[in-house]
MARTI-209998 format. One record per residue (C-alpha): residue number from 1; chain; x, y, z. Coordinates in pm, 1 decimal. Example, Ala and Ser with C-alpha at 12.3 -4.5 7.8 and 13.67 -1.06 7.14 Angstrom:
# MARTI-209998
<1; "A"; <1230.0; -450.0; 780.0>>,
<2; "A"; <1367.0; -106.0; 714.0>>,
***
This chain:
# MARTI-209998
<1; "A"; <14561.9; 16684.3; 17435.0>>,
<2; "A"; <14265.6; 16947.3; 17495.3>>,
<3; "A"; <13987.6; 16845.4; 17712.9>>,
<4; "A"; <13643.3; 16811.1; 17545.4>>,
<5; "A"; <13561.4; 17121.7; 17772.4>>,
<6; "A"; <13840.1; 17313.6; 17570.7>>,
<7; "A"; <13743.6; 17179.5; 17211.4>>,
<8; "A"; <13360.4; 17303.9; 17328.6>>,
<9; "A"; <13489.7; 17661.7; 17418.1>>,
<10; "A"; <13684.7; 17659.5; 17081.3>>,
<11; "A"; <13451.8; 17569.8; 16899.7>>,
<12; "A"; <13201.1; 17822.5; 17075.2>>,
<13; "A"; <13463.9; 18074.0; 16977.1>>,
<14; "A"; <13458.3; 17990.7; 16640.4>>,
<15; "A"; <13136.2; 17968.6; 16555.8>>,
<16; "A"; <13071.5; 18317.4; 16714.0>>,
<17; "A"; <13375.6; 18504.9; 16546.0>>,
<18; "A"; <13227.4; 18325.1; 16215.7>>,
<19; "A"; <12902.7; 18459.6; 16249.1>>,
<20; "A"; <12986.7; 18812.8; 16378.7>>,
<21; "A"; <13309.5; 18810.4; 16061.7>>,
<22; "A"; <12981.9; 18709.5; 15851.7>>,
<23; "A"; <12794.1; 19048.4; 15959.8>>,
<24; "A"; <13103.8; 19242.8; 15972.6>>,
<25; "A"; <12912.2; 19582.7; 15912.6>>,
<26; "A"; <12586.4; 19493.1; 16203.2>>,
<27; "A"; <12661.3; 19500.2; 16575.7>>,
<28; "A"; <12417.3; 19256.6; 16799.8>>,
<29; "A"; <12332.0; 19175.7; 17142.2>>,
<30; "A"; <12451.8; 18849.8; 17258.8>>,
<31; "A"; <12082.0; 18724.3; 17258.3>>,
<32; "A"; <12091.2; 18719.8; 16855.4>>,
<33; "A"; <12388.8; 18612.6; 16837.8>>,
<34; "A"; <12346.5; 18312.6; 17076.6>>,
<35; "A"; <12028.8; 18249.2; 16862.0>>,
<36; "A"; <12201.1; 18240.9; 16512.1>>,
<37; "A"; <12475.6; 18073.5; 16609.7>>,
<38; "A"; <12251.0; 17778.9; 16800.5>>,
<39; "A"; <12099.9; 17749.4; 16457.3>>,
<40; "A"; <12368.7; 17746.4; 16211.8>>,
<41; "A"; <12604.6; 17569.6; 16403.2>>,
<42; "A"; <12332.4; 17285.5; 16477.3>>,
<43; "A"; <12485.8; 17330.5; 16901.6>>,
<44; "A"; <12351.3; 17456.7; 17200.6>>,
<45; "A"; <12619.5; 17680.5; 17352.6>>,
<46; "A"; <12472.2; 17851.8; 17640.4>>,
<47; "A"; <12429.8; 18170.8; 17733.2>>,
<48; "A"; <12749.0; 18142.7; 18005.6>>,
<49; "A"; <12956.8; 17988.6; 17695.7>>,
<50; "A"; <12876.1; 18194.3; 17442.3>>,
<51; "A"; <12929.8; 18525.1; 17695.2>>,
<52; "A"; <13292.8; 18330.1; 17759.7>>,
<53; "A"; <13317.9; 18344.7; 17357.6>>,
<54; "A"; <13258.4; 18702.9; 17345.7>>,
<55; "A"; <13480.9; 18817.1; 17648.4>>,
<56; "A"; <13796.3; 18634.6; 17473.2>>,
<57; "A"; <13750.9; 18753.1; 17121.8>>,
<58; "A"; <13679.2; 19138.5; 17294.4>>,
<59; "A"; <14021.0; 19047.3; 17471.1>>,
<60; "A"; <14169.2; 18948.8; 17146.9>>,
<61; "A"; <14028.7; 19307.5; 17006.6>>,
<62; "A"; <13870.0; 19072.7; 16719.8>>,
<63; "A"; <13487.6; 19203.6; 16853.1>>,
<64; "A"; <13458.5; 19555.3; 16970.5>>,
<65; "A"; <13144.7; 19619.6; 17209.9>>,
<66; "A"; <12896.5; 19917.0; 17251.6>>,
<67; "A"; <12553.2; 20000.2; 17471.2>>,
<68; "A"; <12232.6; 20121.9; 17328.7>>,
<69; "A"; <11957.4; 20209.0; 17531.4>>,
<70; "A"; <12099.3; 19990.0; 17794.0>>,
<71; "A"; <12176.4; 19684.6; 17593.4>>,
<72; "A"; <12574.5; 19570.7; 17518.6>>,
<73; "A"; <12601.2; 19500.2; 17150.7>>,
<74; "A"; <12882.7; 19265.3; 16933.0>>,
<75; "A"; <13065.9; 19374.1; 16617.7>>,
<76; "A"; <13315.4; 19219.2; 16473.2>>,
<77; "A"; <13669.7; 19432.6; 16455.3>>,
<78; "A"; <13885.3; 19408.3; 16098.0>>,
<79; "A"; <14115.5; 19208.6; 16303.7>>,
<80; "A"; <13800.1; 18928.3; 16355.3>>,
<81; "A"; <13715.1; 18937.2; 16037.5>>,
<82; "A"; <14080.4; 18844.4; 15927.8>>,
<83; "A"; <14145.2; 18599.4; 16142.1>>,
***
């Protein structure tokens, strides 16, 4: 049986690949989407968990990354948006 720990990271996962899936055409910096997602999942998944969240799904090539002016922005892939 998962530890809560585990069902917290899932669900941090989740929630992000939701929201990004959501946007699927905007890329954002992972202070937006921490925001959002805080807010319309009703949690507070910090910055270190929702970082985690984005590291996997880039891993999982279901959010593809890019830099502007210094900042590292989100998108979500066609594969994230499937899944």
């Amino acid at each position: 049986m998962p530890s809560e720990s585990q069902l917290r990271c899932e669900e941090c996962r989740h929630a992000v690949r939701g929201y990004l899936a959501e946007r699927a055409a905007c890329a954002f910096p992972m202070a937006t989407i921490r925001k959002r997602v805080n807010q319309l999942a009703s949690e507070d998944f910090s910055e270190d968990e929702i970082a985690a969240a984005l590291a996997f799904l880039s891993g999982e090539a279901q959010v593809s990354t890019a830099t502007a002016d210094g900042t590292l922005y989100f998108q979500a892939t066609s594969k994230g948006v499937q899944s």
